[in-house]
N, C-alpha and C positions, 0 to 999 in steps of 0.2 A: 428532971426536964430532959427529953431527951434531943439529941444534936443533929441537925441533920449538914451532911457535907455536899457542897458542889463541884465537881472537879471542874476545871476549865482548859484542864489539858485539850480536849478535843478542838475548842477552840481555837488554842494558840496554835497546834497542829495546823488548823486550814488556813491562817493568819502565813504560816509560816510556807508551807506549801505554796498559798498565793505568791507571794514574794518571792519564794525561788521559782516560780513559775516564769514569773514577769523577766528576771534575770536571763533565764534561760530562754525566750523566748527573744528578748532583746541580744544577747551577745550572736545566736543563729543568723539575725537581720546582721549585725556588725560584720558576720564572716561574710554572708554573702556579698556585702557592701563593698569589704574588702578586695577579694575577689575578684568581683566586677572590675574597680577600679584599677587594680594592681595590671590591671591589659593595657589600658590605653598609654599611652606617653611613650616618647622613643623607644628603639628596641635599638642593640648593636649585631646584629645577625646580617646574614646574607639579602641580597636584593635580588626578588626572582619577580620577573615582570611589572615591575612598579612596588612591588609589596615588599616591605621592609620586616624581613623575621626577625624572631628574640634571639639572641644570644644564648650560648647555655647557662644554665641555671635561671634564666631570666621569666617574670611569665611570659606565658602566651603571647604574641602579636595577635591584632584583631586584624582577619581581614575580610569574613563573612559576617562575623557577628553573632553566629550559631551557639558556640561553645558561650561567650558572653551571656548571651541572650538564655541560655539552658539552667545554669546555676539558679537552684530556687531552692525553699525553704520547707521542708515538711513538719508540722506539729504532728508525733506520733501519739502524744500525752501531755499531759499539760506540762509534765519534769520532764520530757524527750521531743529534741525537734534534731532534724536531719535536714545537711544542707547536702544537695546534691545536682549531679548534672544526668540529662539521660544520652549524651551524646556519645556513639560507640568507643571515640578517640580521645576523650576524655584524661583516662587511665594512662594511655600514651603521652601526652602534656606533660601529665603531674610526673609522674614518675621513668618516662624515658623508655626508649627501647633500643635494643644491639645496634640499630642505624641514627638513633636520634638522644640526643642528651634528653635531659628532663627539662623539662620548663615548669615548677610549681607554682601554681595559682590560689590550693584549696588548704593546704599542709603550712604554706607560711600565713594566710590569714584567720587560721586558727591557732598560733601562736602570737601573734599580733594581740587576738580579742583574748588570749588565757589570762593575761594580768588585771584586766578591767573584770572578768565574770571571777577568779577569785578574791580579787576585792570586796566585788559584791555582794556574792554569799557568805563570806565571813561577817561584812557590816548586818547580813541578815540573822546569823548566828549569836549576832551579839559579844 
């Protein structure tokens, strides 16, 4: 009598894929959330016309709302999403230049969400 077999690997694959999809689609919204958030509330920086700057190392101060407002979330793939800003000055915030300390906003909220999204594709991996 002869045997026939069904693999179900293929299945568990998109089973599996779905699920780090989700992960990764979820921890990209937590950066940006992050992000966002990590602007508002006091700053100890200088006061230039009413407007209270960050301190170095601090994030950004908001005070157009631009750079806030700019951080978004791209799905590249359903396994790759990029969170990013398109504003020129951007680059300058995060990482500082010869006249201005750094102010990160996007490097510390992706260390923030790294402990939750490996949690969670480990609890994916079984």
């Amino acid at each position: 009598m002869p045997v026939k077999l069904t693999s179900k690997i293929p299945q568990l694959v998109d089973a599996l894929q779905q699920k780090a999809a989700a992960v990764v689609r979820k921890t990209a919204f937590d950066i940006q959330a992050s992000a966002v958030t990590s602007m508002a509330g006091p700053k100890s920086g200088h006061v230039y016309g009413g407007h209270q700057a960050a301190g170095p190392g601090e994030p950004p101060a908001v005070d157009t709302g631009v750079l806030r407002g700019s951080i978004q979330v791209e799905q590249k793939t359903p396994l790759t999403c990029v969170v990013r800003t398109n504003t020129e000055y951007a680059a300058f915030q995060e990482f500082g230049t010869t006249e201005m300390p750094a102010h990160p906003f996007l490097l510390p909220a992706v260390e923030k969400a790294r402990p939750g999204f490996q949690a969670a594709m480990s609890k994916i991996a079984g």
